[in-house]
ChimeraX commands (.cxc) that place a marker at each C-alpha (Angstrom):
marker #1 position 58.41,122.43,74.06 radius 0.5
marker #1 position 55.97,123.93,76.74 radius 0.5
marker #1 position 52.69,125.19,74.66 radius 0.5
marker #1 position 49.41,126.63,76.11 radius 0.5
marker #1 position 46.68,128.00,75.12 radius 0.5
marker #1 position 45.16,131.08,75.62 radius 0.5
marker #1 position 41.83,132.24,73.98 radius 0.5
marker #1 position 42.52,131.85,70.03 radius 0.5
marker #1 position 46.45,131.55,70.56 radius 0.5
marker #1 position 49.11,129.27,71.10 radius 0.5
marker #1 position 52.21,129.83,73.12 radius 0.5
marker #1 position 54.85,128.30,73.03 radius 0.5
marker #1 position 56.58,129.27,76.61 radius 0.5
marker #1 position 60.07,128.31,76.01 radius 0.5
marker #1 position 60.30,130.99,73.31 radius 0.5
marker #1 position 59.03,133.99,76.06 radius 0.5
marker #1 position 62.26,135.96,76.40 radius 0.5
marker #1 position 60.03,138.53,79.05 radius 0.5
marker #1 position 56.32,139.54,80.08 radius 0.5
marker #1 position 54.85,142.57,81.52 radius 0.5
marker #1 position 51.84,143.15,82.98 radius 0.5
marker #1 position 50.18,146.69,83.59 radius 0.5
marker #1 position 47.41,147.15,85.35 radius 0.5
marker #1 position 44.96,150.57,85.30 radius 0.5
marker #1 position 42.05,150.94,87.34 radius 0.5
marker #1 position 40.81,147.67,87.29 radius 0.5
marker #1 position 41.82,146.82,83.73 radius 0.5
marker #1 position 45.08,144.57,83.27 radius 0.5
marker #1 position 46.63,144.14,79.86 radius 0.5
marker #1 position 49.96,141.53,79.39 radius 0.5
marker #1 position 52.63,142.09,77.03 radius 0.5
marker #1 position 54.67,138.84,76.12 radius 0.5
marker #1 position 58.19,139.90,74.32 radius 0.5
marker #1 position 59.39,136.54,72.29 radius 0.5
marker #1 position 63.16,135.51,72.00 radius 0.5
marker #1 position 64.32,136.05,68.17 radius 0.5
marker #1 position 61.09,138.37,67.43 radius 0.5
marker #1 position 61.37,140.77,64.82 radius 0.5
marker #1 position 61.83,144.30,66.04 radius 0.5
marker #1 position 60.66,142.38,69.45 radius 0.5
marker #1 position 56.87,143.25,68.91 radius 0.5
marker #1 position 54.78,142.09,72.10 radius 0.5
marker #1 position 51.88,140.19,71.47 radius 0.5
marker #1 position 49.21,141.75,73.67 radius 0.5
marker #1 position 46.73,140.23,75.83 radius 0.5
marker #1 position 43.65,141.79,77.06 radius 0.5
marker #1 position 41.78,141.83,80.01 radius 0.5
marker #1 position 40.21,138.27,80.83 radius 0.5
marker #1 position 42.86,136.86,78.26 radius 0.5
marker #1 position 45.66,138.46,80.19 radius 0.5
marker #1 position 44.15,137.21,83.66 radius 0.5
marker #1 position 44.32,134.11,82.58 radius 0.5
marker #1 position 47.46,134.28,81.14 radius 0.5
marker #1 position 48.84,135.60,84.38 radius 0.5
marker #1 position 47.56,133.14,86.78 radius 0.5
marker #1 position 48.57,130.57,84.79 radius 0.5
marker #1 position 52.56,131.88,84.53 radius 0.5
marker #1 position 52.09,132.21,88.27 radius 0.5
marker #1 position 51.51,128.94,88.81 radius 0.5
marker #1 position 53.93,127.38,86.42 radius 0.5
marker #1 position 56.41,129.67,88.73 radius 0.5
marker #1 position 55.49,128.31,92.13 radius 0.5
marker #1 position 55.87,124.72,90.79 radius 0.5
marker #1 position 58.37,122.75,92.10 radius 0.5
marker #1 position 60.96,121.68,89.80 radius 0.5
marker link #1:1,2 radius 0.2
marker link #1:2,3 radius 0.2
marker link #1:3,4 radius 0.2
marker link #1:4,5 radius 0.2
marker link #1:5,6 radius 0.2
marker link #1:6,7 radius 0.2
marker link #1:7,8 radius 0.2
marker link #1:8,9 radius 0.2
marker link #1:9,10 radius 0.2
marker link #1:10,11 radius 0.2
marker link #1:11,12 radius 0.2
marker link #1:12,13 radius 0.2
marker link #1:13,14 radius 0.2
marker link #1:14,15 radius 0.2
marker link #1:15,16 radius 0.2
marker link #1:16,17 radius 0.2
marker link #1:17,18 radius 0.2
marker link #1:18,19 radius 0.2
marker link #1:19,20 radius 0.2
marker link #1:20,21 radius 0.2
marker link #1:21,22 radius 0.2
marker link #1:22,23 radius 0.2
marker link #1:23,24 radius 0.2
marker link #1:24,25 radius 0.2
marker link #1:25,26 radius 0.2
marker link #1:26,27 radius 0.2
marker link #1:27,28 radius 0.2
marker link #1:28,29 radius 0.2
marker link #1:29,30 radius 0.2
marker link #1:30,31 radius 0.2
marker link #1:31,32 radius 0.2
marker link #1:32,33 radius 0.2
marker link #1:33,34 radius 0.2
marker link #1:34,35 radius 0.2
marker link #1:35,36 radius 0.2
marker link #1:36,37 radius 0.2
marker link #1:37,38 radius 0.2
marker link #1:38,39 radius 0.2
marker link #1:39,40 radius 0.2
marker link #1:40,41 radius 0.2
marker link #1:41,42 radius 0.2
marker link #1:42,43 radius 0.2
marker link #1:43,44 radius 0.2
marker link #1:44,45 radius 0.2
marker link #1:45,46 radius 0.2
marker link #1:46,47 radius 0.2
marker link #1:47,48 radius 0.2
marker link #1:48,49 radius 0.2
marker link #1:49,50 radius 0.2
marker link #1:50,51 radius 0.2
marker link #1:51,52 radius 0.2
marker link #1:52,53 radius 0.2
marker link #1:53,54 radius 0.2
marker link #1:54,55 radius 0.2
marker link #1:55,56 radius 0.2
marker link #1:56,57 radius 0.2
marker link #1:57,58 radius 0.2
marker link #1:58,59 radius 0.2
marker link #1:59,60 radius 0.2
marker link #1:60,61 radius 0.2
marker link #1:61,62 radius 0.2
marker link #1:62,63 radius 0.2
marker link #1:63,64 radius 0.2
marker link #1:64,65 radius 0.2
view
């Protein structure tokens, strides 16, 4: 299992079925859908929560397996 934290929450990454950022003005919000959720309710990152969130998926991404 891959956890991290983010602000007061735990992830657990190998449970994130799909994410999706939006981004308004200068304001960026991240939804994370979770595999086996019921009714598949995103949890919902603000703004410095969700940059951080972000930059850290992007890096997990550009690592080399």
């Amino acid at each position: 299992m891959h956890y991290v934290r983010i602000g007061k929450k735990a992830l657990n990454l190998d449970s994130i079925a799909y994410c999706e950022v939006q981004a308004w003005q200068d304001e960026l919000t991240v939804k994370v859908y979770f595999t086996g959720s019921a009714n598949n309710t995103p949890l919902v990152f603000g703004e410095a929560e969700a940059k951080d969130l972000w930059k850290y998926l992007e890096y997990i991404a550009e690592k080399p397996v």
